[in-house]
C-alpha positions as CSV (number, residue, x, y, z in Angstrom):
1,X,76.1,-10.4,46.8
2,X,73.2,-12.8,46.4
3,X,69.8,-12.9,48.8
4,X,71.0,-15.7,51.3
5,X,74.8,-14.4,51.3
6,X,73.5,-11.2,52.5
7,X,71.4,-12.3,55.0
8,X,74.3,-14.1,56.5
9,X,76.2,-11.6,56.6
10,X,74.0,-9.0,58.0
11,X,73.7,-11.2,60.8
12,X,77.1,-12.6,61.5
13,X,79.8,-9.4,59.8
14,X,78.6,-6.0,61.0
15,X,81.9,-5.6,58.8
16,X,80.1,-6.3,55.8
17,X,77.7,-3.3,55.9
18,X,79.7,-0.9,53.9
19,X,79.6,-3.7,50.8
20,X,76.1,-4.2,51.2
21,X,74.7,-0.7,51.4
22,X,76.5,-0.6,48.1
23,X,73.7,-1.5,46.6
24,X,71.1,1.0,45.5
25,X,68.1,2.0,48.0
26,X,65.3,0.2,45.7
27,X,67.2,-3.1,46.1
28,X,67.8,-2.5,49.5
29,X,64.0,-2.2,50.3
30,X,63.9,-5.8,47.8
31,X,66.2,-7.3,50.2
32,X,63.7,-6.2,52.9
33,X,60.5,-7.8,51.3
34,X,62.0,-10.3,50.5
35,X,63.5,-11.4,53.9
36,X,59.8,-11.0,55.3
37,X,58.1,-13.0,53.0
38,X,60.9,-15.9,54.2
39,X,60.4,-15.3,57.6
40,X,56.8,-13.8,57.7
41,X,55.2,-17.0,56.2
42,X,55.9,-19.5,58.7
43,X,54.1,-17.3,61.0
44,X,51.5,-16.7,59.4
45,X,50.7,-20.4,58.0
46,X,51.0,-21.1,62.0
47,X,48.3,-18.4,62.4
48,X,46.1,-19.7,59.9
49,X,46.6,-23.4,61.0
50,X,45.7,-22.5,64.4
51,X,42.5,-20.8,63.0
52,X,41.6,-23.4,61.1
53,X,41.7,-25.7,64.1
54,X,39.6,-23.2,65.7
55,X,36.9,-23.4,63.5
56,X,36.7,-27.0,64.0
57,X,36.7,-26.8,67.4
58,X,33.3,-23.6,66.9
59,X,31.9,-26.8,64.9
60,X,31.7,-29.3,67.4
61,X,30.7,-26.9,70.6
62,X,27.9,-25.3,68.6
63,X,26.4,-28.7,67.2
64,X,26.7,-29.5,71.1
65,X,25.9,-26.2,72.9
66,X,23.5,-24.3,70.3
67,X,19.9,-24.8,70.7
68,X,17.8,-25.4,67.1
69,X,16.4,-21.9,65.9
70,X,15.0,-20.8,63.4
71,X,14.9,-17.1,61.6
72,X,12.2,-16.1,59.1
73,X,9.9,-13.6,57.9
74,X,11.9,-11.2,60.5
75,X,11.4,-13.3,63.3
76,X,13.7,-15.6,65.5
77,X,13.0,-18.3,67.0
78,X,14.9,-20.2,69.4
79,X,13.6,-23.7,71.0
80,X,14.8,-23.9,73.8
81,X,14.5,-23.1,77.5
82,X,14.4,-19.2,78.2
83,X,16.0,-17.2,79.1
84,X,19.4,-18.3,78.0
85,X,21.8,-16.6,80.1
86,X,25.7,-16.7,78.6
87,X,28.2,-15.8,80.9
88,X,26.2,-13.8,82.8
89,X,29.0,-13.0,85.6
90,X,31.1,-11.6,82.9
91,X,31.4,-7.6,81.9
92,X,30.1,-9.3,78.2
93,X,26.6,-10.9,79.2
94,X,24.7,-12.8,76.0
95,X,21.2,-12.9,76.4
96,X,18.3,-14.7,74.3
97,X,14.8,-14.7,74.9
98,X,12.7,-15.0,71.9
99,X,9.2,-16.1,74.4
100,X,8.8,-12.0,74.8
101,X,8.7,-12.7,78.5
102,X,12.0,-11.2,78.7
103,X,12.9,-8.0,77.1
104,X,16.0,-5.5,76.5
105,X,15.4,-3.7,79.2
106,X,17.1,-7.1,81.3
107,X,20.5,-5.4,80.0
108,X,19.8,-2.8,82.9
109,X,21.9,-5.1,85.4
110,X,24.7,-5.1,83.5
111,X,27.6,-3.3,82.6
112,X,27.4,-3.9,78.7
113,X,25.9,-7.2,76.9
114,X,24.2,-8.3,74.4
115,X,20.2,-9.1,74.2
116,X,18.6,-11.2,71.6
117,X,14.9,-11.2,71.3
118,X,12.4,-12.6,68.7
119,X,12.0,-9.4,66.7
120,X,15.5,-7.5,67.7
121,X,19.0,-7.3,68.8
122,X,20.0,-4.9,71.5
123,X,23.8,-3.8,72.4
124,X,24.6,-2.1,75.1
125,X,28.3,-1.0,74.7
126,X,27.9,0.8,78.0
127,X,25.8,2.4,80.1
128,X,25.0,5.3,77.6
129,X,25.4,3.5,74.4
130,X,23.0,1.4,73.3
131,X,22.1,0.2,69.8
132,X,19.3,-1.5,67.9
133,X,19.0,-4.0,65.1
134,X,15.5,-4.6,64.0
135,X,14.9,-7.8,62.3
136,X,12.4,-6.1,59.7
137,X,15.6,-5.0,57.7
138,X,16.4,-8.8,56.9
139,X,13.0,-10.1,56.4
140,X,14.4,-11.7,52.7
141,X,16.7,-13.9,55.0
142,X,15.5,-17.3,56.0
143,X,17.2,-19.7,57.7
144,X,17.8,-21.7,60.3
145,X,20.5,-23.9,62.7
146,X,21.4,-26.3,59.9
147,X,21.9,-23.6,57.6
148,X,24.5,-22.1,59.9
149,X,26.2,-25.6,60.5
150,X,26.8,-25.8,57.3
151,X,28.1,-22.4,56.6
152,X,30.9,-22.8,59.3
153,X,33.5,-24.7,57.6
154,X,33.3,-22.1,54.6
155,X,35.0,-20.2,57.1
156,X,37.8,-21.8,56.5
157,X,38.5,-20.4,53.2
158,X,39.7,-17.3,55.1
159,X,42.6,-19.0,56.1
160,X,44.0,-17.2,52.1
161,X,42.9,-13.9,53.4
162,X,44.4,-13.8,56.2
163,X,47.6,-15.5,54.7
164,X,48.4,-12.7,52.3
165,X,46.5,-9.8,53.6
166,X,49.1,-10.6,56.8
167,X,51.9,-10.6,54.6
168,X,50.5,-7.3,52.9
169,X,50.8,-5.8,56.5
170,X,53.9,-6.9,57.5
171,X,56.3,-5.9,54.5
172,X,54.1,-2.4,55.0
173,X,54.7,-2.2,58.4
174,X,58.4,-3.2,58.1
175,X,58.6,-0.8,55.1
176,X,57.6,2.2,57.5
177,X,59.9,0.9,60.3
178,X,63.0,1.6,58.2
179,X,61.9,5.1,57.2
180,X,61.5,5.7,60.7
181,X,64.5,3.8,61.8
182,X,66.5,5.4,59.4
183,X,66.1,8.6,61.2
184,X,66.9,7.2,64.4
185,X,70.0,5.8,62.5
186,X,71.3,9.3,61.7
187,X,71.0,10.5,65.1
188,X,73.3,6.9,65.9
189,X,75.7,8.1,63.1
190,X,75.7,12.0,64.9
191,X,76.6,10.1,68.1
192,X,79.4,8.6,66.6
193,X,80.7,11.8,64.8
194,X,80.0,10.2,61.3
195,X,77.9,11.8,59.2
196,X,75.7,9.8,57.8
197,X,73.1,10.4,55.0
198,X,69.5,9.8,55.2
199,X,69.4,7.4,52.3
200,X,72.6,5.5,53.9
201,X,70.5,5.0,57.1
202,X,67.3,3.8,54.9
203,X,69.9,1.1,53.4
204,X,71.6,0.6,56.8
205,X,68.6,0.0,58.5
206,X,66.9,-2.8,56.4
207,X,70.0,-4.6,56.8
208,X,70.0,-4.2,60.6
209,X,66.8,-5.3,60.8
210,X,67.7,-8.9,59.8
211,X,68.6,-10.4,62.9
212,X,65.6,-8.9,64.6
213,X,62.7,-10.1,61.9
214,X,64.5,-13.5,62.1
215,X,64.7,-13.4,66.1
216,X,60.3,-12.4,65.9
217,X,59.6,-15.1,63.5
218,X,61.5,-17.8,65.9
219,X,59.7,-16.6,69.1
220,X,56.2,-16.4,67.4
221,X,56.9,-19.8,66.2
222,X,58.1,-21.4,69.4
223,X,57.5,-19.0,72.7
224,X,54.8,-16.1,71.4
225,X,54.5,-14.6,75.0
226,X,58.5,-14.1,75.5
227,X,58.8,-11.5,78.1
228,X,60.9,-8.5,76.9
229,X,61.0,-9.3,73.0
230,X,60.2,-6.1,72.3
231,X,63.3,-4.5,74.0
232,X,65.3,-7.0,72.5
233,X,64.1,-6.6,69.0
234,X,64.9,-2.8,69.3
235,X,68.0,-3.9,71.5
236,X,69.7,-6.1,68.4
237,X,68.6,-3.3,65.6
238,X,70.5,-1.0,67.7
239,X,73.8,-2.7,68.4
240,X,73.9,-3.8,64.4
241,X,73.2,-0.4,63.3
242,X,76.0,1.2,65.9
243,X,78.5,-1.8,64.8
244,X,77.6,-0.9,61.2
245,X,77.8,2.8,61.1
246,X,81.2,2.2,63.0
247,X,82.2,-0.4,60.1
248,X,81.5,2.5,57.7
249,X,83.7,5.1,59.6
250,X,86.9,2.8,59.4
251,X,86.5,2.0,55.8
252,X,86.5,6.0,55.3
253,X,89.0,6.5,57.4
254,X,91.1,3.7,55.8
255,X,90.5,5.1,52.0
C-alpha cells in the first residue's frame, strides 16, 4: 500500500489497520516522518514567513524609534535625550542613560528591568537577582546605529534554521509520542480484551496519529488559538486507535 493510499485510509477505514500494520515497525515510523514532513512544512514556511515579515517590520520602527549611538573602545554612547524610559509601567522596564546622571541603582523601583549605561549593562531578573555586563570585555567591538541597520535583514537568513531545525523537532517529538502512545494503546487493547503487543501498538499508533497531525497542521494554518485542540487531537488518536484495535479483534476472530 503506497504513502498517499495509506494515509487515506488511516483516515477514512479504521478497517484497514490490520493491512497496514502489516508492514514492519521501521516502515511504519517512515510512514510517520514522512507524513510530518507533508504536513509539518506548511506550518513552518507560515512560521518563517511571518518572521520574516517581522523583521521588516523591527527594520522600519528602529530606523524610526532608535536614537543614533555609537559603541567604541568599551563605551556607549547614545544621542539622545536621557533618560530613555521604555515601557516603564510594564513588569520589563528598559532603561538607557549613557550621561552617568542616571545609574543602575534606578532599577530599585522596579520589579525586574533592564539598565543600560555608558560603561555597563545591568539585569535585574528580580529582586535578588541581579547581573552585570561590563563593556571592557568587548572593547575590540566598534560600531555604531548604521552598523546595526544593516545587520538586521541578515536576520533573515534564519528563516532556514528555523525551517528545518522545526522539522528536526517535530518528527522527534512525534517519534516519542508513538512510543508513549503505544503504551497507552495496550492499555486500549486490555480494555477491549485483546491482547495486543507492544510493537503492534508502536505500528498502530503512527497510523492513528494521521488524522490528528493533519487536523494540527489545518488549525495552525487557519485558526492557531482553537479552543480545545488539544483534547481533540488526543480525542481523534483515541477513537482511531479503539476502532483499530477493534478492526484487529474481528479479523482474528474471523481467521
Amino acid at each position: 500500500m503506497g504513502f498517499f493510499v495509506s494515509v487515506w485510509a488511516s483516515i477514512s477505514d479504521p478497517g484497514a489497520y490490520p493491512e497496514l500494520i502489516q508492514k514492519t515497525t521501521g516502515k511504519c515510523m517512515l510512514y510517520l516522518i514522512l507524513l510530518v514532513l507533508l504536513f509539518g512544512t506548511p506550518v513552518l514556511l507560515k512560521m518563517s514567513y511571518s518572521y520574516n515579515q517581522g523583521i521588516d517590520s523591527l527594520v522600519v520602527a528602529a530606523e524610526k524609534e532608535v536614537p543614533d549611538f555609537q559603541f567604541a573602545n568599551g563605551e556607549l554612547e547614545v544621542y539622545a535625550d536621557m533618560p530613555i524610559i521604555i515601557d516603564g509601567e510594564a513588569e520589563q522596564v528598559i532603561i538607557i542613560d549613557t550621561t552617568g546622571k542616571t545609574d543602575a541603582t534606578i532599577l530599585q523601583e522596579y520589579e525586574s528591568g533592564i539598565f543600560i549605561g555608558r560603561h555597563e549593562v545591568v539585569s535585574k531578573e528580580n529582586p535578588y537577582k541581579t547581573e552585570t555586563l561590563n563593556y571592557d570585555q568587548l572593547k575590540e567591538f566598534r560600531f555604531d546605529k548604521k552598523d546595526v541597520m544593516q545587520w538586521i535583514p541578515w536576520l533573515k537568513a534564519f528563516w532556514i534554521v528555523l525551517l528545518f531545525g522545526g522539522l528536526i523537532t517535530m518528527i522527534l517529538s512525534k517519534l516519542l509520542a508513538v512510543v508513549i502512545l503505544g503504551l497507552f494503546g495496550l492499555l486500549l487493547g486490555s480494555m477491549q480484551r485483546y491482547s495486543l503487543t507492544y510493537e503492534q501498538a508502536l505500528r498502530l499508533s503512527a497510523h492513528a496519529l494521521t488524522a490528528p497531525i493533519i487536523f494540527q497542521a489545518c488549525k495552525s494554518l487557519v485558526y492557531p488559538d482553537m479552543p480545545f485542540s488539544g483534547l481533540i487531537y488526543y480525542g481523534a488518536f483515541i477513537i482511531y486507535m479503539w476502532l483499530a484495535i477493534k478492526a484487529l479483534k474481528i479479523v482474528e476472530l474471523t481467521e
